[in-house]
C-alpha positions in Angstrom: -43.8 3.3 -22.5 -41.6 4.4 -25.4 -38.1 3.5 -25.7 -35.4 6.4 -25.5 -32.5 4.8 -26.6 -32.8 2.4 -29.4 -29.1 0.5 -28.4 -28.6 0.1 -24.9 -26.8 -2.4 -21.9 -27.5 -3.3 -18.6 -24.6 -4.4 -16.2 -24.8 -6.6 -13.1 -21.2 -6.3 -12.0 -19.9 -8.7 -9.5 -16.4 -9.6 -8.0 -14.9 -12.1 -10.6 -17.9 -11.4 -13.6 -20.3 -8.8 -15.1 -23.4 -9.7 -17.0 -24.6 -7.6 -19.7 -28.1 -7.6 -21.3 -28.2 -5.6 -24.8 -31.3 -4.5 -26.0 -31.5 -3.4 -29.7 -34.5 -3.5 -32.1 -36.1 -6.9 -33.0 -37.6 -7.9 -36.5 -41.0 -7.4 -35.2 -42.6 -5.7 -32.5 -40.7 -7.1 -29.4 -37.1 -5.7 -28.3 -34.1 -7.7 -29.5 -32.2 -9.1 -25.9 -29.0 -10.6 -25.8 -27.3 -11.9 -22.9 -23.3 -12.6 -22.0 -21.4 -12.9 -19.3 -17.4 -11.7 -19.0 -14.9 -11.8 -16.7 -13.7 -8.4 -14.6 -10.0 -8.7 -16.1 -8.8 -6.0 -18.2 -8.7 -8.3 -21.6 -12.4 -9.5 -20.4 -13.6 -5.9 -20.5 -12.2 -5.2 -23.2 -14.0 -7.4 -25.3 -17.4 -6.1 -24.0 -16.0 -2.6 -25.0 -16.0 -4.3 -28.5 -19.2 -6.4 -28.0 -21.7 -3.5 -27.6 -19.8 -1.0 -29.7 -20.0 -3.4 -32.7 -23.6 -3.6 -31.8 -23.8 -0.3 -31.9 -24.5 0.3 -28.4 -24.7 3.7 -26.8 -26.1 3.8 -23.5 -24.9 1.4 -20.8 -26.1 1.3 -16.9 -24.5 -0.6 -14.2 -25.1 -0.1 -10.4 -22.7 1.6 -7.7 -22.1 -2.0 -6.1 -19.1 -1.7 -3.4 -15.8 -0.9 -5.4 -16.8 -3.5 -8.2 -17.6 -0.9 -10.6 -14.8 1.2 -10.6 -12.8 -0.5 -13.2 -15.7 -1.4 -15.5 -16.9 2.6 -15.2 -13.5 3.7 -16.3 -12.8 1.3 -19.8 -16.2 2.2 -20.7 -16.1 5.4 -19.6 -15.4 7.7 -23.1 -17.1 5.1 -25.4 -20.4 5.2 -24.3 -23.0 7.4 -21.9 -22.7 6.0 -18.9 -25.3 6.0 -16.0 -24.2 5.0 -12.4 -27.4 4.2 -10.7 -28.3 3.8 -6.8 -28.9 0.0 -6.4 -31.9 0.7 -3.8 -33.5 3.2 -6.3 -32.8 0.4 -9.0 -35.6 -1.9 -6.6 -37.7 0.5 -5.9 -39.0 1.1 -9.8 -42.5 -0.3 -10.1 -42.9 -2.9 -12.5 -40.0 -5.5 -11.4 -40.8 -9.3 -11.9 -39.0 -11.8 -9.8 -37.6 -13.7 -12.7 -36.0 -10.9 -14.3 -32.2 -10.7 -13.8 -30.5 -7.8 -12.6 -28.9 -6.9 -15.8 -32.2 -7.4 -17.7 -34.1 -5.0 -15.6 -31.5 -2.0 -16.2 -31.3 -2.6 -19.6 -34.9 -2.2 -19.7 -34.6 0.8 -17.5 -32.1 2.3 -19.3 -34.1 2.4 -22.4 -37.1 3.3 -20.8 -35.1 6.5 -19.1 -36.8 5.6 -16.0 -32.9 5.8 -14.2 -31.6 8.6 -11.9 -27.6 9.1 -12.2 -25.4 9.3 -9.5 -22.9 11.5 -9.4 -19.4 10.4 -10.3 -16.5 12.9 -10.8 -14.3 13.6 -13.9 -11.2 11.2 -14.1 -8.5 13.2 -13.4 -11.0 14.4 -10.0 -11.2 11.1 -9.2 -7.3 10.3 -9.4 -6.8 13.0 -7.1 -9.0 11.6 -4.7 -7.3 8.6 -4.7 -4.0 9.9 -4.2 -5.4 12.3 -1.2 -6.9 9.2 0.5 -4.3 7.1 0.6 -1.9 9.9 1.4 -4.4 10.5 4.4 -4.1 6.5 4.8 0.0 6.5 5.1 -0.4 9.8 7.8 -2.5 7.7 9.7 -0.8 4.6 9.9 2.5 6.4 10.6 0.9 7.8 13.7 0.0 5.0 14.7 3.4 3.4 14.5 5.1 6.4 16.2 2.8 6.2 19.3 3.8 2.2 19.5 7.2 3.0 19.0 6.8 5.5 21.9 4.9 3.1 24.3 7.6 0.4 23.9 10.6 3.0 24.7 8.6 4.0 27.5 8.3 1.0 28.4 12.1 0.1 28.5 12.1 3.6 30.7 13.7 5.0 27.6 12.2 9.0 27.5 13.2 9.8 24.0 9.9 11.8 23.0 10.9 14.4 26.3 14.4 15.5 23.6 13.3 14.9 20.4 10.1 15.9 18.5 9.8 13.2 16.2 10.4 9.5 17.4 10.6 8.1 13.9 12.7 11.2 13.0 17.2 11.2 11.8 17.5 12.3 15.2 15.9 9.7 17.4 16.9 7.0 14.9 20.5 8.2 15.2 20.4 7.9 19.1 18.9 4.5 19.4 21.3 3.2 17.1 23.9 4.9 19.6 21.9 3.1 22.3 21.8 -0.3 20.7 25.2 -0.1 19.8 25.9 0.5 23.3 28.2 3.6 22.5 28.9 6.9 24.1 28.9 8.0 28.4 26.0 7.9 30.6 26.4 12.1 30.5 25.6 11.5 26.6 22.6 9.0 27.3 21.3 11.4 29.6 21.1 13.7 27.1 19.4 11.4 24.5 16.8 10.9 27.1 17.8 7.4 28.7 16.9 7.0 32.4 17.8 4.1 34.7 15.3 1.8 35.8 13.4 3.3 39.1 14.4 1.1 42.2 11.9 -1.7 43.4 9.3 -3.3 41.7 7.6 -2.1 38.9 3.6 -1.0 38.7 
């Protein structure tokens, strides 16, 4: 098959390491292959930036692998074309040999164009994102710790959600600090919502 991109990587990305395979033009007939492994810290990455653009490396694939990639996509991103490929398409392509390594076989891919990209959105999109889920995250969890809030003041036959709106709001703060404090008349606890315990046993 003929080769599309003369300079090209292949990146197996893992948790602590990536492994690239660069494949350039040989002396002869066969491809040039080199292999090297780095580490997933910024200065790590950093120097495979340099190593394939000293190389003269333009084209660089790695699969979408859990969150691994995320941080290798963006210091590459801008200094090479980048192609974010579905692992499960990746072993699908006819041709695979068991003793090829992952980073190998995209490399070869990659040159042979024989890779569909997945869609990733513009920085700045993505930074949104980000920001959106995790405000989405905070929402959540604050929910959460309202309606456990609520359950333990019912609990201690304390009705504070039947006066205020917002259990985790000034105004409910400011009355259980009253209550803790033990301050103000039962006419005023009334009014914050405080009830006395129901005669008998509890359910």
């Amino acid at each position: 098959m003929e080769v599309l991109y003369a300079i090209c990587c292949g990146l197996d990305v893992h948790k602590a390491s990536v492994t690239a395979c660069r494949r350039s033009p040989g002396a002869g007939a066969p491809r040039h292959q080199a292999v090297r492994t780095f580490g997933t810290t910024t200065r790590a990455l950093l120097q495979l930036v340099d190593w394939l653009t000293t190389a003269g490396c333009t084209h660089v694939a790695l699969e979408s692998t859990g969150v691994y990639w995320r941080p290798v996509y963006n210091l590459l991103e801008g200094s090479f074309e980048l192609l974010l490929v579905n692992a499960q398409h990746v072993k699908t392509v006819a041709g695979r040999k068991t003793d090829v390594r992952d980073s190998e076989w995209l490399a070869q891919l990659r040159e042979l164009g024989l890779l569909r990209r997945r869609f990733v959105p513009p920085a700045a999109q993505r930074e949104l994102r980000d920001v959106v889920r995790d405000r989405k995250r905070l929402l959540e969890d604050r929910a959460r710790e309202a309606t456990r809030v609520q359950k333990v003041l019912e609990t201690a036959n304390i009705t504070l959600a039947s006066v205020v709106t917002d259990v985790l709001g000034v105004s409910a703060r400011t009355r259980l600090k009253a209550l803790l404090a033990g301050t103000g008349t039962p006419e005023e606890g009334a009014e914050c919502g405080f009830r006395a315990k129901p005669n008998g046993p509890s359910d």
